[in-house]
N, C-alpha and C positions, 0 to 999 in steps of 0.2 A: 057585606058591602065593602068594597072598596074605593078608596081613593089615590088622586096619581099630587103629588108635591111637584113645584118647579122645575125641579132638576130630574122628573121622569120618573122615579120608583115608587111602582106600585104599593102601595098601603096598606094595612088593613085597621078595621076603627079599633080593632083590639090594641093598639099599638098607639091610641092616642093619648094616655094619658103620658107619653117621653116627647110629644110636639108641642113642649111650650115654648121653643124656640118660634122665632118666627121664620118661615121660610125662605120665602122673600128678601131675607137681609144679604143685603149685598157686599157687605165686609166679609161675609165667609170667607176662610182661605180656600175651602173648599169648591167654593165658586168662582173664585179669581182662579184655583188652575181648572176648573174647567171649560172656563169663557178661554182661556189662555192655551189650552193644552196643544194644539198644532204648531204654535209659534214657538212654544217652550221645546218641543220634540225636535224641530226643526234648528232650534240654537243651538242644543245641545249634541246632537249629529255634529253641525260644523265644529263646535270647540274640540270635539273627539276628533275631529279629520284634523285640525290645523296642528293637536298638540302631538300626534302620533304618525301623521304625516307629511305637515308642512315646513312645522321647526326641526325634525331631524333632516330635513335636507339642507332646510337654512343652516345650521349650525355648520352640516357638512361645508356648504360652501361659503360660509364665514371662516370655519378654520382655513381655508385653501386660498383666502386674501381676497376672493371676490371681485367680482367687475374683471378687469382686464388682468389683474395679477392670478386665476383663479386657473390659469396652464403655466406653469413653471416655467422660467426659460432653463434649457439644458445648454444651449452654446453658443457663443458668438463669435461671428470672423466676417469681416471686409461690412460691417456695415449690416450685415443679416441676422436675423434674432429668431433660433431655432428654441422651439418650445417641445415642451417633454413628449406630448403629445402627436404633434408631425412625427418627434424620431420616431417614438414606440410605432405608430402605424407603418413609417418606412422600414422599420425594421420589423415586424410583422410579411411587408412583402416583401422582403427579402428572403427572410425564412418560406416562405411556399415558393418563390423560385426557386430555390437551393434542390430541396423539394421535388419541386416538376421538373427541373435539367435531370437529376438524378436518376428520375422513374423515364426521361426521355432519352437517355442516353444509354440504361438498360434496354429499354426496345429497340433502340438501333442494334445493339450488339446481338440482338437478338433474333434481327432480321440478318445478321451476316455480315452489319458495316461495321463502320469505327468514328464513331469523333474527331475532326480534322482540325479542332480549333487548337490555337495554340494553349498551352498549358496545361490539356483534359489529359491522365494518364490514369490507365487500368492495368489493375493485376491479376493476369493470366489463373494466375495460381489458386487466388482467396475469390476469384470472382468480385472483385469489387472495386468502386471507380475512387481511388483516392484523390483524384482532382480533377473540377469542374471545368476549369478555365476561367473562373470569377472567384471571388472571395466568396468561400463557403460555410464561414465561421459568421454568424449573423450573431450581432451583438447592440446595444445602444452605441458604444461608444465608436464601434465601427465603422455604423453607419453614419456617425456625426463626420468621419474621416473621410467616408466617399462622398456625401456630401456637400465636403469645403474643396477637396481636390478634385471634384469634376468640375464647384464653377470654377477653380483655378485652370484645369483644364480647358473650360471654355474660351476664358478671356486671355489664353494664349494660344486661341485659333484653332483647336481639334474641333471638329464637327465627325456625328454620323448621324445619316439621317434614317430614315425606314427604308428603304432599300438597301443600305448596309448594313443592317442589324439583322432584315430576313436574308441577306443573304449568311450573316454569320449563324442563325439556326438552319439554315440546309448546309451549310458544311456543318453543322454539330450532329445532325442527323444522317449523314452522307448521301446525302442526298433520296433519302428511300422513305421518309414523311413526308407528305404535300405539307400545304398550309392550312387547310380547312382539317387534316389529322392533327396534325400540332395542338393549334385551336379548339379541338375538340375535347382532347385530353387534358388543357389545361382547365378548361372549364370543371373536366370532370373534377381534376385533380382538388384545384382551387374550392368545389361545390359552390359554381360561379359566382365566386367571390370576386374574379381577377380573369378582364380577356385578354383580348393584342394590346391594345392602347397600353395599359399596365406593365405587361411583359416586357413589350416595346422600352419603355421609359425606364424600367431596372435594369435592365442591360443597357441601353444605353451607356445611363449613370456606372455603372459598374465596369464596362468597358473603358471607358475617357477616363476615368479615376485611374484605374489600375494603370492605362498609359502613361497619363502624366506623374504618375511615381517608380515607373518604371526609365522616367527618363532620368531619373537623380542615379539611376543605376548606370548609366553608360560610362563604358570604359572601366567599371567597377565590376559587371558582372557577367560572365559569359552562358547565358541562360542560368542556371539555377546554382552554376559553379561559380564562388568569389575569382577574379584576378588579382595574382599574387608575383609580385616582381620576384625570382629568386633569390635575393634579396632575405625576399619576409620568410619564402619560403624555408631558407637556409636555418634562419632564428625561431621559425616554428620547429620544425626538427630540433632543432636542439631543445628545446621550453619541452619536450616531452618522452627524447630519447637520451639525452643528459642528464644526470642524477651526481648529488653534492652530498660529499659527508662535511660537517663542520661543528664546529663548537660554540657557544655564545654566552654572552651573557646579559646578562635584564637589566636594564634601569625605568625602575618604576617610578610613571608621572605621580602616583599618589604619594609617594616620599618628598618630593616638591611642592604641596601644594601649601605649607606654611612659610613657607618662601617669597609667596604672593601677595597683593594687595587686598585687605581684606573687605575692604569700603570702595569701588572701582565708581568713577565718575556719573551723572547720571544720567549725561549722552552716551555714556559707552553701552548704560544697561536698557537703555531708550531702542540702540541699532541692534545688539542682539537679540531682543524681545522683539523685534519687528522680525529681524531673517527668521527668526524660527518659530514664530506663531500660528502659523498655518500650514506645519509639518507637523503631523503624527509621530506621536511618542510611543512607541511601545516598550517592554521590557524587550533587556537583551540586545537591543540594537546595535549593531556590529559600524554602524556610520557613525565617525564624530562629528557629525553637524549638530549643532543646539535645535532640538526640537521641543515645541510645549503646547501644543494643538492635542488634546484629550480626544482619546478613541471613543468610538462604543463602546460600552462598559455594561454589565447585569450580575445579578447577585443571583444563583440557579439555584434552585431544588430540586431533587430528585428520587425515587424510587428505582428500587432495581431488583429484577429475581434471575436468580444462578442458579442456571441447568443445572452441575451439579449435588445441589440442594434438594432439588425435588424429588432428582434420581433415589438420593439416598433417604427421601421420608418415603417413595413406593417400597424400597427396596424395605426397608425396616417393617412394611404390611407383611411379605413374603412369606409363608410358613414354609420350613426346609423341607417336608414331606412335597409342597407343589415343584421345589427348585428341583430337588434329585428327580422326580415326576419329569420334566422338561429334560433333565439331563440324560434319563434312561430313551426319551424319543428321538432324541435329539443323537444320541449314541446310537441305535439302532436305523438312524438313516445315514450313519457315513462320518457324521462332526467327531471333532476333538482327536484324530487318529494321525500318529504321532511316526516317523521313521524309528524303526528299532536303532538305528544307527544314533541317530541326534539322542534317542532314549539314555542311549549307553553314554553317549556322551557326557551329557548332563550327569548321568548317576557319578559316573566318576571323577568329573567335577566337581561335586558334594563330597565325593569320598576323597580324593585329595585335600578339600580344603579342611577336613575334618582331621587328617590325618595331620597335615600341617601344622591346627591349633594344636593339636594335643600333643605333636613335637613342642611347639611353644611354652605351652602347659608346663610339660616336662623337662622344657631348660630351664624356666624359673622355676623351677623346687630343687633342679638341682644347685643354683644358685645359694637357694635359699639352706638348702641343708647337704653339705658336702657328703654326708654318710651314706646319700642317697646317687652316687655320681657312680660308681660300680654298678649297680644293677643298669640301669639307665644305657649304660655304656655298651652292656653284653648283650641289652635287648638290641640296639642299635646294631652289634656287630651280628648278631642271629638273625635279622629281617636282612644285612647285606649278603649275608652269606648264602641263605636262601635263594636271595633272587639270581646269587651269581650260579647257583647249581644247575635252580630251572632257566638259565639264559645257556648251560653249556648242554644240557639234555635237547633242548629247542632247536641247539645247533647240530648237535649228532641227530636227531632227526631229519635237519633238512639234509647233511652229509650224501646219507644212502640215498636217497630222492634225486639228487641232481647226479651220480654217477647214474643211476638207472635213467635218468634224460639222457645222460652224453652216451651211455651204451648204443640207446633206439636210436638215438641222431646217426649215432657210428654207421648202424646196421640199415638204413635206407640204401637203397638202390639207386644208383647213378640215375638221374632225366632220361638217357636215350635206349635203358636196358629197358624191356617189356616186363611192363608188371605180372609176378609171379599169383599164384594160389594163396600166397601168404601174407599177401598184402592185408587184407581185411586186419587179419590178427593182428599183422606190426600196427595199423593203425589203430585198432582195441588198446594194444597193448600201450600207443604212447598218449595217446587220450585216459586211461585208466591211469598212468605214469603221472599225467595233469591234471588228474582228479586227486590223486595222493600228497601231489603235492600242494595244491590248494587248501585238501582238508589241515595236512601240517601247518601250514601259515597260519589260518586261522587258529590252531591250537595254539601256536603261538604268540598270536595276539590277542587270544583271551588272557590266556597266564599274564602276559604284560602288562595287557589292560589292570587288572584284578590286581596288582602288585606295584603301582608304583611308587611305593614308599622305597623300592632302590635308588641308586646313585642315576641323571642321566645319561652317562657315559655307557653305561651297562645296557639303558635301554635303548639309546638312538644304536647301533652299531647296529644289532641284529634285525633293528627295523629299516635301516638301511640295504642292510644286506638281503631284506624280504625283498623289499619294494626290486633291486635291480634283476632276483631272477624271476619275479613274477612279471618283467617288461620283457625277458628272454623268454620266459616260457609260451605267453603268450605269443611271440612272434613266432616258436617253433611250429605249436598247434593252426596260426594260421597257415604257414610253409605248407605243412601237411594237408591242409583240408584243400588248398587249392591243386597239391599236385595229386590230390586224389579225384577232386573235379575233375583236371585233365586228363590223365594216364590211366586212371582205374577204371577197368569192366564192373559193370554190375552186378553187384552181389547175386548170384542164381537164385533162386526162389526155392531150392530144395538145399541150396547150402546151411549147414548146420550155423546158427549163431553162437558166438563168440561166448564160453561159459564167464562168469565173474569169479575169481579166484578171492574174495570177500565179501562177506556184509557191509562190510563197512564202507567200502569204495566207492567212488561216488559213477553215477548212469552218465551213459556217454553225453556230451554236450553241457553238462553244468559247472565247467568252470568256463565255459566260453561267457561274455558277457551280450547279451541276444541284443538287451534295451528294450526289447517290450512284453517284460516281464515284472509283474508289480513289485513293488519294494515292500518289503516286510513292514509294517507298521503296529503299532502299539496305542491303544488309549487311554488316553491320558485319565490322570485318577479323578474322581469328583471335586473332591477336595483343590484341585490344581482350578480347576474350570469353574466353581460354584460362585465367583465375583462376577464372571465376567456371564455369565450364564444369566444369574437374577439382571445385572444389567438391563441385560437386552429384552429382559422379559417385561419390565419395567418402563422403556426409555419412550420411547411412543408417549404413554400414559405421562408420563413428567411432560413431555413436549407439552401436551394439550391442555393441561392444566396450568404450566405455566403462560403460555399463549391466553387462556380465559384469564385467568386472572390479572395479566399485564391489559387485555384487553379491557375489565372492567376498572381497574384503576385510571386507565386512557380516558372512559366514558365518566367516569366520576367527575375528573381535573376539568373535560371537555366542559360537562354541566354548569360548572362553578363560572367557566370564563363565559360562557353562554347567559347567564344570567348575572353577571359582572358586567357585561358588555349592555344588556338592556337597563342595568339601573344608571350606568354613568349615562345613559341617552336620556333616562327620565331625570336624572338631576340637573340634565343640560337644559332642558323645557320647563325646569321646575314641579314638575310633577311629584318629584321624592328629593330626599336630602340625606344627606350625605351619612348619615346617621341609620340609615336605613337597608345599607347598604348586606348581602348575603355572607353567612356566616363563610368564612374560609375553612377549607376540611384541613383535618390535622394530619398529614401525613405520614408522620412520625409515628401515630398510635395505630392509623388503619393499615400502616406495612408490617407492621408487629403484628396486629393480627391475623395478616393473610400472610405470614411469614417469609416476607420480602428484605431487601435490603435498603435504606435509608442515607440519604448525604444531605450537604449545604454546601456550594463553594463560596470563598468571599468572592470582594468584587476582581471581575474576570473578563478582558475583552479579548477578542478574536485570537489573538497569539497566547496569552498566558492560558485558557483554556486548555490547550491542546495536554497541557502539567498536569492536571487531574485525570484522576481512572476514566471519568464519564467522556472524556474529551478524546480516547482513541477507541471512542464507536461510530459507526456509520448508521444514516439513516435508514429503511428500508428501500430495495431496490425493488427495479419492477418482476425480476426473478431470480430464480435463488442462485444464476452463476453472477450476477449482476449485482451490485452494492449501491447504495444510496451518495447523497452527499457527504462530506466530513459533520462532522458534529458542529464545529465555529462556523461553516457556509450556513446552516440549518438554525443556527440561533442567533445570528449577527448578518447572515444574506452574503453574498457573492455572486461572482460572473463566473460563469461555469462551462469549460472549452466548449460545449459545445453550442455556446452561442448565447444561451439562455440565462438566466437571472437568477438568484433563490431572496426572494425579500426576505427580511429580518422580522423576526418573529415578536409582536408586542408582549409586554407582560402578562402572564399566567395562559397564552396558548399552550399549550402540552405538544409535545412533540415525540417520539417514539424513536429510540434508536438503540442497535446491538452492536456488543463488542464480541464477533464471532471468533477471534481468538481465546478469548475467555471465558469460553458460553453464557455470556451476559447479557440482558434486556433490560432497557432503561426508556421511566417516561418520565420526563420533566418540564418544568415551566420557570421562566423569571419572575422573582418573586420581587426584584428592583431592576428599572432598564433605564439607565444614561446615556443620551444620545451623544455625538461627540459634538465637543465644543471647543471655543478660545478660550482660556483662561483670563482676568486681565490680569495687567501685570503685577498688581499688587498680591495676587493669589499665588505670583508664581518667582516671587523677584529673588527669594532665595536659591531657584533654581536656576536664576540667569546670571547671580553673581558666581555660583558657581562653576556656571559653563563659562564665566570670565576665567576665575582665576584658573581653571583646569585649561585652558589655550595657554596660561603664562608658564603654566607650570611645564608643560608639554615643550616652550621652548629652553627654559633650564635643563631640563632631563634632556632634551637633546643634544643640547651643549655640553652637559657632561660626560656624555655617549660618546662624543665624537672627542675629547678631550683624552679617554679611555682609548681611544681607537687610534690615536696619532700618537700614544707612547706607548704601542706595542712594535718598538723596531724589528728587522728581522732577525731572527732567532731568537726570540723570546714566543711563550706560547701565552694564550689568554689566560691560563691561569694564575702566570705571575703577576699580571695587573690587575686582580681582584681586590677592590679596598677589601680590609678587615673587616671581619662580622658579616659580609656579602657572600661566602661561600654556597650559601642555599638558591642565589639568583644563578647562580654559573651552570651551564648544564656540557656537557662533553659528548664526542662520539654521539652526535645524532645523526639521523640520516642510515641508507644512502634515500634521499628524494629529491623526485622531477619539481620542475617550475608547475609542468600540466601535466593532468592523467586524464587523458582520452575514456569516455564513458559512453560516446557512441559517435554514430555518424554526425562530424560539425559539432559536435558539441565535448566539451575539457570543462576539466573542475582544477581548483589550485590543488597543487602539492599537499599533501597532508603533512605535517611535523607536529604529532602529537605530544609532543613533551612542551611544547609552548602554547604561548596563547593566541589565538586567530591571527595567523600569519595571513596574508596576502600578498596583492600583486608587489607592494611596492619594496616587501620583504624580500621576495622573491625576484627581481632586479640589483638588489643590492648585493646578495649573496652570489648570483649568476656571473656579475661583472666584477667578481672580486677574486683578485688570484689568491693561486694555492700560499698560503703563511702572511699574508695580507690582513687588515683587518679593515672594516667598515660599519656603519649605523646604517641598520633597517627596523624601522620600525612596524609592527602590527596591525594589523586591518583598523583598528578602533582606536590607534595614536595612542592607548592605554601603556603601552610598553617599546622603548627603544631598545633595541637587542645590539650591544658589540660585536658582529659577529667574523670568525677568521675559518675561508674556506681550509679543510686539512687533506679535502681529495676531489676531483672529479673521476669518475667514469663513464663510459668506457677511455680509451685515448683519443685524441680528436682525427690519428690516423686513421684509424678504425670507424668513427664516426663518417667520415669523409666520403670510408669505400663504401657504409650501409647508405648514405645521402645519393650515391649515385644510379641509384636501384629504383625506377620507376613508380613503382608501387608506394616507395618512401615517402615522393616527393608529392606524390597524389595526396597524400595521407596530408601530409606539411598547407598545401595547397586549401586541401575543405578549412583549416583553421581559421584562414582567411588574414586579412590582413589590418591592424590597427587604425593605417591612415587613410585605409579607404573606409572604414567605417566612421571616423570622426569628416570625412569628406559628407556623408549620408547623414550622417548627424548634424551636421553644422546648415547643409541644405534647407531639411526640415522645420531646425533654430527659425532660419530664416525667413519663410515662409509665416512660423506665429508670431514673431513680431511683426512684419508688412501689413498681416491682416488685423492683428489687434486681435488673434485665437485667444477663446478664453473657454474651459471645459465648465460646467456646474453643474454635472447631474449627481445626486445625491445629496447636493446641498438642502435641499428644501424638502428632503424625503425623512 
C-alpha cells in the first residue's frame, strides 16, 4: 500500500517509521525552493546574462568616457570636430576607391584605352599603374588632410558637381565603360558596400583637395618637376659635385658645462618644461630641442629557436653508414663532379702551401741551430737546380716543334697554285705537328705544375713563352683548315689514309678546341662532401620541427593571454579577484626543455629596440619573397606606406617574428607596457635644468670656437692654435667630401665625414663658404660640438666645374634637387592655413 506526501512522492508504509517529520511544514527549505523554483531559475539566468554580458560591455564603454566622449575626437580645424570614427570610415572608403580605380583602370588598358586624367601614369614595362590621379596612400592622417583642404577648398569657391565628376571617370576610362558598367563593377568590387553617391562624394573630396594644394604649388612647380632659378641651380651642382678637404678641430660643449649656472631661475625652468613637454624623447636624438614627453615604452620577453641548432641535433642522429649511403646515390647520379682542372688546382695549392710552411719550418731551425744551415742550403740549391734542368729539357723540346711548324708553314703552296695529291699529307702532317706540339706543352706544364718550389723567374718565362706559341699555332691550324675548305678536292674514297708515324701522337682534330666536348671532371672525395651532404639530408627535418615547436610555444603564450584576458574581465564585474589570477608559464625552463633560446630586454621603446638581436627581425609576411612588418611597427604599432595601421600590441600577446639573415625565430610578448606620457615637472626638473645649462654652455663653446678661428691669421695652420693637452680634439687631412650625395632620383643625404660627429647642414655651409687657409665655426647636427674648421683644398677647379654645369644633363640633375626658398614658400603656406583654422591633430592621443 502506498501513499503520496505533499510535495508528490510516492511512499511506501515500509518507509514510515523516517515521517516523524511532519509534512506539511511549511519552513522546509525544501519547500520554499520548490514553491520558488521558477522565479529562482529565472533570477538566476538574468544575473548570469547581466554579469557575462551586460557589464563587460558597460565596462567597455566606461573605459571609452561614455555618453558623448565614448568616439574620440581625432582633429579639429575652422570650427569642425572630427571624431575617430567618421575618419576610420572615410578612410576605409578611401581605401576601396583606391581599389576600384585600380581594377578600373586595368580594364580600360585592357580594352585598348588609356586614362586621360591628369596625374594617372603606367609602366609599359612592369605592367602596372603607379598613379591614380588621386591620393593613393589611404591613411587616418591623410584623410584628416583632404578633409580640411576640401572645405578650404570649398570656401575658396571650387565646386564640382555630378556631371563633372562623371565626366572625369569617362575620361579615366577613355571613354569605352558606360555608367551602368562602372556602377556595376564597383558594386562588385565594393560587395555593395559602396555605389555612385559614394564614389561620387570621394572623388569629389579628393579632387578639390588635391587642387587647392596644388595651388601653393604655383610658380613653384612645373607639373612634378620643382622650379629652380639658376641661381639655386648653380649651388645645387656645386652641394653635390664640389668636394672639400679640411682640417678641424672640436670644442666640446660638455667641457663648458661647469661654467654654468647650476640653480637657473624658476621662470626659466617653468618655459623650458613647457616648449618641450609634448616632444618625444628618444635615445639618440640628433635634435637639440629640449624634449621630456616619454615614448611607449615595454619590458619583452622572448624565446627563440636557431635553424642552425636543429640542423646540427638531426645531423648528430645521422649514422655514417646512411651519409656515405646518400653520398654513393647521389654520386652515381652526376653530384659532386669536380673539373680536373680546378682538381689540380687546389691539390697544388695544398702542395705549395705545404711546401712554403716547411720552407718556414726550416729557416727557424736554421735560425735556431747554425750547424744545421749547410745542409738546408744545398737541399735549396738541388730542388733550384732541378727545376732549372727540367725548365731547359722543356725548352729543347718545344725548340724541334716549332722548326718543324715554320718548315710546313715554309712548304704550303701559294692561294692561286691548284692543290696538288699532296695536300692531304701536308695537312696530316701539320695537324700531327699541332698534336706534338700541344702533347709537349702539356708535358711541360705538368713538370711545372709538380715543381713549384723553383724561383718564379724560372717559371713564368717558359710559361710565357707556351702561352704565345700556343695563340700562333692555333692561328696556323685554323689558316689551314679554311684553305683546305676552300681549295682542296675531296679526299677519293680509295685514297689510302695518311699512316701515324707514332703511338704516341695525338688523332687528327684534338688539339683543336671544338667547345662541345665535356671537360674532364673528378669526384670529389667523401670526406670533402660528408658536411654538406648530412646537411641537406637533415634540413627539411630541422625546418619542421623547429616550425612545430615555435608553433606550440605561440599556442602556449596565446593560452595564457586568452585566459589573462578573461580573468581581468571577471575581476572587472567582480566575479574573481585579483588573486586568482592564472599562473604565468616559465619560459626560461620550458625553452630549455624544448631546447630553444631564451632573452629579457629592459625597458625598450620603438627606437632603442631596433639595439637588441630580437629587434632586426621582421614579422611574418604573407609569402616567402615578401616580409612582414619591422619588429618596433609589430610591438609599439605604426603607419605603414601603404596606407594601413599596425596597432600596438597590449601586454603578454605573443607575437611571432624571424631574423632571416640569421636563421632565427622568435615569439614574444610584453611582459611590462607604458604607454607614453608627460612627465610633471618635478619628475623631470633635473633634466630641464640641464637642458638649461647645456644652451649656456653651447654659447661659451662657441665663443671660444670662433675666438680659436679669428687667431688663425694667414699662414699659420690649425695646428699651431691647438691649446695644450687638446691635441686628440684636432683631427687633419679629412675629406675629400661633398655638401650632398645623391642616393636617387630628388632625393641627397648629407656628406658623410666620418671621423667627426654628426655633422650637418649648418656644418656643411660653413665649410663650403670658407676659403682655402681661412678658418670658421661649424657646428654639428646636435650643437654637441663646435668644430674650428680651415678649408686646405676644394676640387675639382671651379673652371672645370663651370664647363661640367654647362652640360644639360648637369643642370637637370641640380634642377630635381629643388630649391630651398621655394620650399620654405610651401611650408610657410601651410603654417598658415593651421593657424587660421585653429588645426589641431589628436589621433593617438586616446588610444
Amino acid at each position: 500500500m502506498t501513499s503520496k506526501f505533499p510535495w508528490g512522492y510516492p511512499l511506501r508504509f515500509e518507509l514510515q517509521p523516517f515521517c516523524f517529520l511532519d509534512p506539511t511544514m511549511s519552513s522546509s527549505p525544501f519547500e520554499i525552493f520548490r514553491r520558488n523554483l521558477k522565479p529562482m531559475m529565472v533570477l538566476l539566468t538574468l544575473l548570469a546574462l547581466f554579469a557575462f554580458v551586460v557589464l563587460p560591455a558597460l565596462d567597455t564603454y566606461l573605459r571609452r568616457g561614455g555618453g558623448s566622449n565614448s568616439d574620440p575626437v581625432a582633429a579639429v580645424y575652422d570650427g569642425v570636430t572630427l571624431t575617430q570614427s567618421r575618419v576610420a570610415r572615410t578612410t576605409q572608403q578611401h581605401r576601396a576607391i583606391v581599389g576600384f580605380l585600380s581594377d578600373l583602370g586595368q580594364e580600360t588598358i585592357r580594352r585598348g584605352g588609356v586614362p586621360q586624367v591628369p596625374g594617372f601614369q603606367y609602366d609599359q614595362e612592369s605592367g602596372q599603374i603607379q598613379s591614380l590621379g588621386i591620393d593613393a596612400n589611404p591613411s587616418e592622417e591623410a584623410t584628416i588632410n583632404t578633409m580640411r583642404f576640401y572645405s578650404e577648398a570649398r570656401k575658396a569657391g571650387f565646386e564640382l558637381d555630378d556631371t563633372s565628376v562623371r565626366n572625369w571617370l569617362s575620361r579615366y576610362t577613355d571613354g569605352l565603360l558606360s555608367d551602368n558598367e562602372i556602377g556595376s563593377m564597383l558594386m562588385q568590387f565594393t560587395k555593395n558596400q559602396m555605389g555612385p553617391i559614394q564614389l561620387y562624394e570621394q572623388l569629389r573630396m579628393h579632387l578639390l583637395s588635391d587642387l587647392y594644394q596644388r595651388s601653393a604649388m604655383v610658380g613653384l612647380m612645373n607639373g612634378r618637376m620643382p622650379v629652380t632659378t639658376p641661381l639655386a641651380q648653380w649651388r645645387n651642382f656645386l652641394k653635390t659635385n664640389q668636394s672639400a678637404n679640411i682640417d678641424a678641430y672640436g670644442v666640446l660643449v660638455a667641457e663648458y658645462l661647469d661654467q654654468t649656472d647650476e640653480s637657473p631661475s624658476q621662470s626659466k625652468i617653468q618655459e623650458v618644461y613647457d616648449a618641450g613637454k609634448d616632444l618625444l624623447a628618444y635615445p639618440n636624438d640628433q635634435s637639440p630641442e629640449p624634449k621630456f614627453r616619454r615614448p611607449d615604452s615595454a619590458e619583452i620577453e622572448f624565446v627563440f629557436a636557431d635553424l642552425n641548432d636543429f640542423v646540427e641535433r638531426e645531423k648528430a642522429k645521422l649514422t655514417e653508414e646512411a651519409i656515405r649511403a646518400e653520398y654513393e646515390r647521389r654520386l652515381a647520379g652526376g653530384d659532386f663532379q669536380m673539373p680536373v682542372e680546378a682538381t689540380e688546382d687546389a691539390t697544388a695549392e695544398l702542395e705549395a702551401m705545404e711546401i712554403e710552411n716547411a720552407a718556414e719550418e726550416a729557416a727557424e731551425e736554421t735560425a735556431e741551430t747554425t750547424e744545421e744551415e749547410s745542409p738546408a742550403t744545398e737541399t735549396e740549391e738541388t730542388v733550384a737546380e732541378e727545376m732549372v734542368e727540367e725548365t731547359t729539357e722543356a725548352e729543347a723540346e718545344t725548340e724541334p716543334t716549332s722548326e718543324e711548324s715554320s718548315e710546313t708553314s715554309s712548304e704550303e703552296p701559294p692561294a692561286e697554285e691548284p692543290a696538288s695529291e699532296e695536300t692531304p699529307a701536308e695537312e696530316t702532317t701539320s695537324e700531327e705537328t699541332t698534336s706534338e706540339e700541344t702533347t709537349s706543352e702539356e708535358t711541360t706544364s705538368e713538370e711545372t705544375t709538380s715543381e713549384e718550389t723553383g724561383s718564379e723567374e724560372s717559371t713564368d718565362e717558359p710559361a710565357n713563352e707556351d702561352s704565345s706559341m700556343l695563340r700562333s699555332r692555333d692561328e696556323a691550324v685554323q689558316l689551314v683548315a679554311f684553305q683546305d675548305d676552300d681549295d682542296a678536292p675531296e679526299t677519293p674514297a680509295d685514297a689510302p689514309p695518311a699512316t701515324e708515324t707514332s703511338d704516341d701522337e695525338m688523332e687528327l682534330g684534338d688539339g683543336l678546341d671544338l667547345g662541345d666536348e665535356p671537360a674532364e671532371t673528378k669526384p670529389q672525395s667523401f670526406e670533402d662532401v660528408r658536411d654538406a651532404i648530412a646537411t641537406d639530408m637533415v634540413s627539411e627535418t630541422a625546418r619542421q620541427k623547429l616550425d612545430q615547436t615555435i608553433t606550440e610555444m605561440n599556442a602556449l603564450m596565446r593560452d595564457y593571454f586568452s585566459e589573462m584576458a578573461v580573468h581581468e574581465s571577471n575581476v572587472a564585474v567582480g566575479v574573481s579577484t585579483a588573486e586568482e589570477a592564472p599562473t604565468r608559464p616559465d619560459l626560461k625552463a620550458i625553452a630549455e626543455e624544448k631546447g630553444l633560446g631564451y632573452g629579457t630586454t629592459g625597458l625598450v621603446n620603438r627606437v632603442s629596440v631596433s639595439e637588441e638581436p630580437i629587434g632586426e627581425s621582421y614579422g611574418l609576411g604573407q609569402s616567402l619573397q615578401q616580409r612582414g612588418a619591422p619588429y618596433y611597427a609589430m610591438m609599439f604599432g605604426a603607419a605603414m606606406q601603404d596606407g594601413s595601421s599596425i596597432p600596438a600590441q597590449p601586454a603578454f600577446a605573443p607575437q611571432r617574428s624571424v631574423d632571416l639573415e640569421n636563421a632565427k625565430s622568435y615569439v614574444s610578448w610584453k611582459t611590462k607596457d607604458i604607454e607614453a606620457y608627460t612627465p610633471e615637472l618635478d619628475e623631470v626638473r633635473e633634466e630641464v635644468i640641464l637642458a638649461i645649462r647645456t644652451e649656456e654652455a653651447r654659447e661659451l663653446a662657441q665663443a671660444a670656437a670662433r675666438k680659436l678661428a679669428d687667431s688663425l691669421t694667414e699662414g699659420k695652420q690649425l695646428a699651431d692654435i691647438v691649446p695644450e693637452g687638446k691635441e686628440d680634439n684636432l683631427h687633419t687631412g679629412l675629406g675629400p667630401f661633398s655638401w650632398l650625395n645623391m642616393v636617387g632620383m630628388m632625393q641627397t643625404s648629407i656628406g658623410n665625414v666620418p671621423e667627426l660627429n654628426s655633422v650637418g647642414d649648418e656644418f656643411m655651409r660653413s665649410v663650403f663658404n670658407t676659403e682655402v687657409g681661412q678658418a670658421n665655426v661649424a657646428p654639428n647636427a646636435p650643437l654637441s660640438v663646435y668644430y674650428v674648421v680651415q678649408p686646405t683644398q676644394f676640387q675639382p677647379e671651379m673652371e672645370q666645374l663651370r664647363e661640367q654645369f654647362s652640360q644639360p644633363q648637369q643642370r637637370f640633375m641640380a634642377q630635381l634637387i629643388g630649391d630651398d626658398g621655394a620650399t620654405n614658400i610651401v611650408r610657410g603656406f601651410f603654417e598658415t592655413i593651421n593657424e587660421r583654422t585653429g588645426f589641431e591633430i589628436k589621433l593617438g592621443e586616446d588610444r
